[in-house]
TORSE-283181 format. One record per residue (C-alpha): residue in three letters; residue number from 1; x, y, z. Coordinates in Angstrom, 2 decimals, m for minus. Layout:
% TORSE-283181
{pt "ALA" NUM {X Y Z}}
...
END
This chain:
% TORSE-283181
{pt "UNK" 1 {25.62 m10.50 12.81}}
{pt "UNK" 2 {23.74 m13.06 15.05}}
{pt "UNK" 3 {20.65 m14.05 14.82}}
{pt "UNK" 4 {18.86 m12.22 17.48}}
{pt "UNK" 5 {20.78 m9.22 16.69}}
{pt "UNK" 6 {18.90 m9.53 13.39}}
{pt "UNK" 7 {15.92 m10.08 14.48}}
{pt "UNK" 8 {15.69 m6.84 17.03}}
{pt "UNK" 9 {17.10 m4.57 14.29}}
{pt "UNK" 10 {14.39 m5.87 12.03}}
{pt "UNK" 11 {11.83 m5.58 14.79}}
{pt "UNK" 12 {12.54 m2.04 15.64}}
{pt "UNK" 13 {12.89 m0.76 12.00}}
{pt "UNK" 14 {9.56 m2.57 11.16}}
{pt "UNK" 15 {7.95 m0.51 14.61}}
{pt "UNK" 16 {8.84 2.76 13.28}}
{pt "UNK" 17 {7.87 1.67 9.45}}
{pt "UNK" 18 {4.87 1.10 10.25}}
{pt "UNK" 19 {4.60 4.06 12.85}}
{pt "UNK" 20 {5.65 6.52 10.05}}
{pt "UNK" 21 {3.46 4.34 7.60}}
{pt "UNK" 22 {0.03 4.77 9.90}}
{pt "UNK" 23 {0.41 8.40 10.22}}
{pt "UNK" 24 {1.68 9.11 6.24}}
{pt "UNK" 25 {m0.64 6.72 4.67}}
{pt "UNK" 26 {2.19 5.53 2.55}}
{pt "UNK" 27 {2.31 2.06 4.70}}
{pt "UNK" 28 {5.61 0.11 5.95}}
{pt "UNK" 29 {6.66 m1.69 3.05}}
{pt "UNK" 30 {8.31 1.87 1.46}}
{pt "UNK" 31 {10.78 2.00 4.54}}
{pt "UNK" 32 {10.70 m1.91 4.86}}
{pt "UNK" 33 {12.22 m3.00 2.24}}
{pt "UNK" 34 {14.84 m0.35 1.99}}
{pt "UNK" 35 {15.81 m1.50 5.33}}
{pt "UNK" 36 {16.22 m4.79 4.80}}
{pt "UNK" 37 {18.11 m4.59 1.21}}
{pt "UNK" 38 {20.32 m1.92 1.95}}
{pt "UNK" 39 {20.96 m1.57 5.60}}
{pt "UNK" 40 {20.90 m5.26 6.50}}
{pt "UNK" 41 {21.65 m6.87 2.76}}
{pt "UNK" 42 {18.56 m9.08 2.44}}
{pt "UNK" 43 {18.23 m10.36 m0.96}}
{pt "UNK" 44 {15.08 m7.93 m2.66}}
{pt "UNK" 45 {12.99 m10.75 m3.43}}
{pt "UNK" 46 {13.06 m12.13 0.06}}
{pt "UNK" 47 {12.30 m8.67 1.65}}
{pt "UNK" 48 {9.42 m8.29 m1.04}}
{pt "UNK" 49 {7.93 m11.14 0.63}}
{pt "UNK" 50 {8.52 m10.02 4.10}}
{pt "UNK" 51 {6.79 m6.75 2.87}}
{pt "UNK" 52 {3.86 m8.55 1.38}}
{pt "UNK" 53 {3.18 m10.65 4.53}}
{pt "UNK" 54 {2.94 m7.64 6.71}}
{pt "UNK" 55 {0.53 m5.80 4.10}}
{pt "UNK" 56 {m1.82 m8.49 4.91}}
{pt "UNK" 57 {m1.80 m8.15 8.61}}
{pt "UNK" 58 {m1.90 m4.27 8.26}}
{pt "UNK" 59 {m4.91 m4.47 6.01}}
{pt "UNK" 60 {m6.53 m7.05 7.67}}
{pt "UNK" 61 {m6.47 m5.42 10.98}}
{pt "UNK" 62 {m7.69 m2.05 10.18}}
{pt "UNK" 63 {m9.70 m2.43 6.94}}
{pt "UNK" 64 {m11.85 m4.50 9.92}}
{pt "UNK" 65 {m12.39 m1.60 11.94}}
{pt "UNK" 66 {m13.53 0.74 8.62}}
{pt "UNK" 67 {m15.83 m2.12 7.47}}
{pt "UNK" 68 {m18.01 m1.82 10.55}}
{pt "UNK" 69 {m18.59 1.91 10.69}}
{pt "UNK" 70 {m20.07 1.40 6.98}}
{pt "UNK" 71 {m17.35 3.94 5.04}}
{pt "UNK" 72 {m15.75 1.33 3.20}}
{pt "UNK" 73 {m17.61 0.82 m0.09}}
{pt "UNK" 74 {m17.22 m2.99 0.05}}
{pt "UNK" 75 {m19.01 m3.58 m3.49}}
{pt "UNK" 76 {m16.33 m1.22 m5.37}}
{pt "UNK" 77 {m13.48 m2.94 m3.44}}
{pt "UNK" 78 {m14.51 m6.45 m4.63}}
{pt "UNK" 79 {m15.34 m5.23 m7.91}}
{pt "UNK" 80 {m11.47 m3.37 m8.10}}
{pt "UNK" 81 {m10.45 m6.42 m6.46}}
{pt "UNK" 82 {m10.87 m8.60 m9.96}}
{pt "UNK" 83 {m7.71 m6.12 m11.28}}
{pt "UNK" 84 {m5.52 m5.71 m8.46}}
{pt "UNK" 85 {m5.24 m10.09 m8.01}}
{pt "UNK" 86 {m4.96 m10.09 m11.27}}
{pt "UNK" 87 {m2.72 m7.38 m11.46}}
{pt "UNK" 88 {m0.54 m9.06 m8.04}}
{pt "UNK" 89 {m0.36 m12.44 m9.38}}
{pt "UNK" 90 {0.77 m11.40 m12.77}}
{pt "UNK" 91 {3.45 m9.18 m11.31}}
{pt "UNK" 92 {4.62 m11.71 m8.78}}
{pt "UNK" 93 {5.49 m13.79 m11.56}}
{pt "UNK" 94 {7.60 m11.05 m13.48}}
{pt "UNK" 95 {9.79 m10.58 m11.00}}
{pt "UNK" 96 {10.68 m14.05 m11.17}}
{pt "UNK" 97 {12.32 m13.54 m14.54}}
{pt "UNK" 98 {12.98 m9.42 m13.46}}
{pt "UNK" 99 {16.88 m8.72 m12.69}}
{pt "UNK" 100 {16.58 m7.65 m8.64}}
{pt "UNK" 101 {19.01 m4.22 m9.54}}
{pt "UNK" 102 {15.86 m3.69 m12.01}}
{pt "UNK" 103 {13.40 m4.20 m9.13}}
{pt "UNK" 104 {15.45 m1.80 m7.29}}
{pt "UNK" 105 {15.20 0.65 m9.89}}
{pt "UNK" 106 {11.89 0.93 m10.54}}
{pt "UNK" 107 {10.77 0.52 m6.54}}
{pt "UNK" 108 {12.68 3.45 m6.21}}
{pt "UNK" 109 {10.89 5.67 m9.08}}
{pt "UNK" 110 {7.90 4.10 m7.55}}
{pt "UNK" 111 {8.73 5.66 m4.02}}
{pt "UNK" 112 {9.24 9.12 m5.47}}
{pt "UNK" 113 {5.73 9.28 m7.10}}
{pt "UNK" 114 {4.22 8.09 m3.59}}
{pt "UNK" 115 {6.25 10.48 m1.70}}
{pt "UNK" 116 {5.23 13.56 m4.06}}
{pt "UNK" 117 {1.63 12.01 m3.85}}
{pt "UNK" 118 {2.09 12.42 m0.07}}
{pt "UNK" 119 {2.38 15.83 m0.53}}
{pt "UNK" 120 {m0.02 16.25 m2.86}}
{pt "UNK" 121 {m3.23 18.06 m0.88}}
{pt "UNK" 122 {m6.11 15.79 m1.27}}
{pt "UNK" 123 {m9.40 17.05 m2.58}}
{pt "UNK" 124 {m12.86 15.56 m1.24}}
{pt "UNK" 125 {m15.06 14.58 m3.95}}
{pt "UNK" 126 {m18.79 13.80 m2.89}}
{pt "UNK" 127 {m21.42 14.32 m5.86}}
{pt "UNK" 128 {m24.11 12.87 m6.96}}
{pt "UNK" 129 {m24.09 14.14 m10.68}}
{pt "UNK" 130 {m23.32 12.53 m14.09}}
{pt "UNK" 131 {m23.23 8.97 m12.16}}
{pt "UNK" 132 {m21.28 6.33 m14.56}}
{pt "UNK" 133 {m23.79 4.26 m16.70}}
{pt "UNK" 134 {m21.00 0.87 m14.96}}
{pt "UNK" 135 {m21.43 2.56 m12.01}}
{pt "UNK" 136 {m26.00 2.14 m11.77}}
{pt "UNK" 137 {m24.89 m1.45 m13.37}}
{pt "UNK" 138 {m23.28 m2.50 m11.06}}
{pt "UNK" 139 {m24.80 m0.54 m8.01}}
{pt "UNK" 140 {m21.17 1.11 m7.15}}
{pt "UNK" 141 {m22.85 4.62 m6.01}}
{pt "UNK" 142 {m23.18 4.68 m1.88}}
{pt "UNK" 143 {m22.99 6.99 1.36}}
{pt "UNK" 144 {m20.94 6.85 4.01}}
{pt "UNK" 145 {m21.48 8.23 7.59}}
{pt "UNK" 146 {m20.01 11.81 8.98}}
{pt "UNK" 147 {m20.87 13.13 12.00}}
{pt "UNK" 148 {m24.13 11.74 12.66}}
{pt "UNK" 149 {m25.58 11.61 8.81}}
{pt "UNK" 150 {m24.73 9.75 5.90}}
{pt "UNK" 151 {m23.11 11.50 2.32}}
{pt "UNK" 152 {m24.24 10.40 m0.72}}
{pt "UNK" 153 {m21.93 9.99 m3.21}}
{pt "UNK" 154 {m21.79 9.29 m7.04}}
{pt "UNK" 155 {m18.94 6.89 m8.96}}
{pt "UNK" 156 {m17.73 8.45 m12.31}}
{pt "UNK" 157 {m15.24 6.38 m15.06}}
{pt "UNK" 158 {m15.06 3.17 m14.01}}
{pt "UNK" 159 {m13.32 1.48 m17.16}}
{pt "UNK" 160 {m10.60 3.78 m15.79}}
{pt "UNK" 161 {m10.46 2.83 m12.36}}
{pt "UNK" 162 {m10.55 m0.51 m13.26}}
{pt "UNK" 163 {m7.43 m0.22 m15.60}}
{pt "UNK" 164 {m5.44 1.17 m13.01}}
{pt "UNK" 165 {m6.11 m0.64 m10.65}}
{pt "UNK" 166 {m4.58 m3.25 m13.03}}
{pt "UNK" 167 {m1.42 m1.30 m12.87}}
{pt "UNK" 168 {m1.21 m0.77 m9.24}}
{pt "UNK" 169 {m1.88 m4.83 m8.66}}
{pt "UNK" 170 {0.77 m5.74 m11.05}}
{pt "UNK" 171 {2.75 m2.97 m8.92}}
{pt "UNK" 172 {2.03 m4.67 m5.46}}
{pt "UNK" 173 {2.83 m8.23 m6.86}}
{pt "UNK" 174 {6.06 m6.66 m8.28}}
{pt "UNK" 175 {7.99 m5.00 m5.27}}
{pt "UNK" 176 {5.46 m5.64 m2.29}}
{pt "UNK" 177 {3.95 m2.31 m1.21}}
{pt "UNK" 178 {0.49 m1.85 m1.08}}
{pt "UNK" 179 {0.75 0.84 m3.97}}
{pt "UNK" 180 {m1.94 2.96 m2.14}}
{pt "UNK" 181 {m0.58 6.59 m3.84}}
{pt "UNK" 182 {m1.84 4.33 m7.51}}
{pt "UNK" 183 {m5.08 3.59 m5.58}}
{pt "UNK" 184 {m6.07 6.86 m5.02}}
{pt "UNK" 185 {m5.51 8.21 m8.18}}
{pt "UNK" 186 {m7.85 5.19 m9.41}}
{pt "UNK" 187 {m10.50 5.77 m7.10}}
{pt "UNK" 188 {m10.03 9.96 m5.93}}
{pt "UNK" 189 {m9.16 11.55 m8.86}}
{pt "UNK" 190 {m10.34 9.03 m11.59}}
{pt "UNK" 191 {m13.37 7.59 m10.07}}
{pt "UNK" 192 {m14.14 10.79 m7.89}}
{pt "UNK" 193 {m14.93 8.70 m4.42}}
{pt "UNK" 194 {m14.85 10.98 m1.39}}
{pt "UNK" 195 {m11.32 10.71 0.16}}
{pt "UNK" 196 {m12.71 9.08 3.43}}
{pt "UNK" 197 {m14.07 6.26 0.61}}
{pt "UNK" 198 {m11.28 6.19 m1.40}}
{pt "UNK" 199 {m8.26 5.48 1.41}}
{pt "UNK" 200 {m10.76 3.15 3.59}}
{pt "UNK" 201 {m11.62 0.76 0.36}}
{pt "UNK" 202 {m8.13 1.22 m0.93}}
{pt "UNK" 203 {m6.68 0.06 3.24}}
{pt "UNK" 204 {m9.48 m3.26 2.47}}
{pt "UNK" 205 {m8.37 m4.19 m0.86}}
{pt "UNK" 206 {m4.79 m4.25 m0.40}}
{pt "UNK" 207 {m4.87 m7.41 2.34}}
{pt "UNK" 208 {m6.55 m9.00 m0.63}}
{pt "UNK" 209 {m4.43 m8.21 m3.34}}
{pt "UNK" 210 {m1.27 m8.67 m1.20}}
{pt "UNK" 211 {m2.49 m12.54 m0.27}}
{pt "UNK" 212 {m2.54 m13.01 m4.22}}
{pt "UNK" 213 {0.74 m12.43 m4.65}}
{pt "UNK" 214 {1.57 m14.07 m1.45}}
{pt "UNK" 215 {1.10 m17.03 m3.03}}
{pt "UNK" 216 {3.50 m17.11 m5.46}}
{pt "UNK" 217 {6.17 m15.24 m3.33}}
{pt "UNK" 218 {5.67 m18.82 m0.93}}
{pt "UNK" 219 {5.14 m20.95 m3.67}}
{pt "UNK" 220 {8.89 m19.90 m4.66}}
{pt "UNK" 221 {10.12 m20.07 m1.24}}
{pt "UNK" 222 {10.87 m16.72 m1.09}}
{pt "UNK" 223 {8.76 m16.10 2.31}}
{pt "UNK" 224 {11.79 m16.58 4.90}}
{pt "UNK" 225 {9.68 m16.42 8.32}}
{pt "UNK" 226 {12.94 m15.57 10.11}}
{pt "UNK" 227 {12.54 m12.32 8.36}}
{pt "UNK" 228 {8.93 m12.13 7.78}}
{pt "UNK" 229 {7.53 m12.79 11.35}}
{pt "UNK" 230 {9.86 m9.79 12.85}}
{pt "UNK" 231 {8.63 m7.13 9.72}}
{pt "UNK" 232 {4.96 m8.45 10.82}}
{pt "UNK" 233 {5.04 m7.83 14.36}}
{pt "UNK" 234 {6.56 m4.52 13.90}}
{pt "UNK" 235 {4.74 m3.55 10.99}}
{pt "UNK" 236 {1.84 m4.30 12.65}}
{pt "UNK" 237 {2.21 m2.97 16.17}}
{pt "UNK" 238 {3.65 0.12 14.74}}
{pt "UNK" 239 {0.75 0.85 12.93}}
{pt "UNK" 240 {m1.74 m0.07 15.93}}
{pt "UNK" 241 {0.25 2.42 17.90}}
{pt "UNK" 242 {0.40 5.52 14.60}}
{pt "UNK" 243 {m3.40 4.96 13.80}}
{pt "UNK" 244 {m4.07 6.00 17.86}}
{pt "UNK" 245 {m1.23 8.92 17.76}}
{pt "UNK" 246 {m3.01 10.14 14.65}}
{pt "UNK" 247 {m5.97 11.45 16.16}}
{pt "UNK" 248 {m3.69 14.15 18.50}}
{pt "UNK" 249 {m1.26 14.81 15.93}}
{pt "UNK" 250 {m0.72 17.31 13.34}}
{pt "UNK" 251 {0.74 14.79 10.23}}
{pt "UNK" 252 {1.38 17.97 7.94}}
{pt "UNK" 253 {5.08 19.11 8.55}}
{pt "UNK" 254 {5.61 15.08 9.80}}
{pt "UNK" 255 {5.22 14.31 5.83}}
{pt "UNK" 256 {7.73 16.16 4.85}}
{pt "UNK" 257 {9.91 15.07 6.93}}
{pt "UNK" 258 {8.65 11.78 5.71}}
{pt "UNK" 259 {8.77 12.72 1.93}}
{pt "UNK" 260 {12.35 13.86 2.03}}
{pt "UNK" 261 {13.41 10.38 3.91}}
{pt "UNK" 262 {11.58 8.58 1.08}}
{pt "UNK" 263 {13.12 10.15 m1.63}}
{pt "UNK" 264 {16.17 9.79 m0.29}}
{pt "UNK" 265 {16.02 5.90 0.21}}
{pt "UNK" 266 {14.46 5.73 m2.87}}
{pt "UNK" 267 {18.08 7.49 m4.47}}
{pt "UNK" 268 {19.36 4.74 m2.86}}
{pt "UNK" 269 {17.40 2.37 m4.73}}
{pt "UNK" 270 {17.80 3.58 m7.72}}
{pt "UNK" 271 {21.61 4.03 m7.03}}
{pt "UNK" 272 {22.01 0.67 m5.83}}
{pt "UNK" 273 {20.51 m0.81 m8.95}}
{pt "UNK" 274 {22.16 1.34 m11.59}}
{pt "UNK" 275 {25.56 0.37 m9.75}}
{pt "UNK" 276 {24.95 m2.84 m9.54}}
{pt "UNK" 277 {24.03 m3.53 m13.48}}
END
């Protein structure tokens, strides 16, 4: 296969990942990577950091736009923020000394939970009672605007947020997604943020927690920008392009569809790892 060849495959199959991604709210990297390891036969680690290079520019660009209508809770991102590096860099490192077919492996059992979570009908939590004692410490509890007035909300079990967040850093570092179906447990059903809250904070945090690991992924040499720059683009325009469709489009029977492909690609994961121990 030639080199431009390549590079328009890649292109296109990073446009509709991050299409699909935008509208889902699963992101690119779960159709990414799958892509490039089993359709094209890029080495995991290299399409990890593809992955992880395109989470930044996703984040970056639309965590931006969330930011300045005031929904993002910026003070619980940073403070999450602490366990997902943490969390990325550690997990970065592990797969250094991590057998790829067992990266495969668990990416795919990791794409099945996110595809059920998909699924999963999301319940909006905004109270203001029994407040976390962490939560008045460290002046987590906000409000976030809706139609015209603002929403007061309360944050409940931190400790717990915090600790997975932990997990879904070391996650991200690990195989490259921005683990946002971990996220939302953390901060919707553990920490009991509104969903608007919860998914905007989670889309700002994961830039951040994807540069960690960047880091070490380029550190390695395992950033190829032959493959990288094409994901990005894609990725990124993709997602430009779902976040506008998403306003005139019903996304319920699309994540289905979208669940089933997952799972399916995440078989092939698995398959591909088993098989190739």
């Amino acid at each position: 296969m030639s080199v431009l060849l390549f590079t328009i495959i890649v292109l296109l199959g990073a446009f509709l990942a991050g299409l699909l991604g935008s509208l889902t709210g699963l992101g690119g990297g779960v159709i990414i990577i799958p892509l490039l390891t089993l359709a094209l036969g890029v080495d995991i680690h290299y399409a990890i950091g593809a992955s992880i290079v395109s989470v930044i520019a996703t984040s970056s660009g639309s965590a931006a736009a969330y930011v300045k209508e005031g929904i993002t809770n910026i003070r619980i991102g940073m403070f999450l923020e602490i366990a997902t590096t943490i969390g990325a860099i550690c997990g970065a490192i592990v797969a250094v000394y991590l057998n790829a077919n067992y990266i495969a492996i668990l990416f795919g059992c990791i794409l099945i939970f996110s595809a059920i979570m998909t699924l999963k009908k999301k319940v909006d939590h905004t109270t203001l009672d029994d407040t976390d004692k962490w939560a008045r410490f460290f002046k987590l509890n906000g409000s976030y605007p809706d139609r015209g007035e603002d929403h007061p909300y309360a944050v409940k079990h931190i400790p717990g947020g915090f600790f997975m967040m932990l997990f879904a850093g070391t996650l991200s570092g690990l195989l490259g997604i921005g683990s946002g179906a971990l996220k939302v447990i953390a901060m919707d059903n553990i920490m009991r943020l509104p969903f608007k809250v919860s998914t905007t904070t989670s889309n700002f945090m994961m830039g951040v927690t994807a540069a960690a690991s960047a880091v070490v992924y380029l550190h390695r040499g395992q950033i190829d920008p032959g493959i990288a720059m094409p994901v990005c683009i894609g990725v990124l325009t993709g997602a430009t392009v779902g976040s506008k469709v998403l306003l005139k489009t019903k996304t319920d029977k699309l994540k289905i569809v979208f669940a089933v492909v997952v799972a399916f690609l995440a078989l092939q994961m698995i398959y591909k790892g088993i098989s190739g121990l």
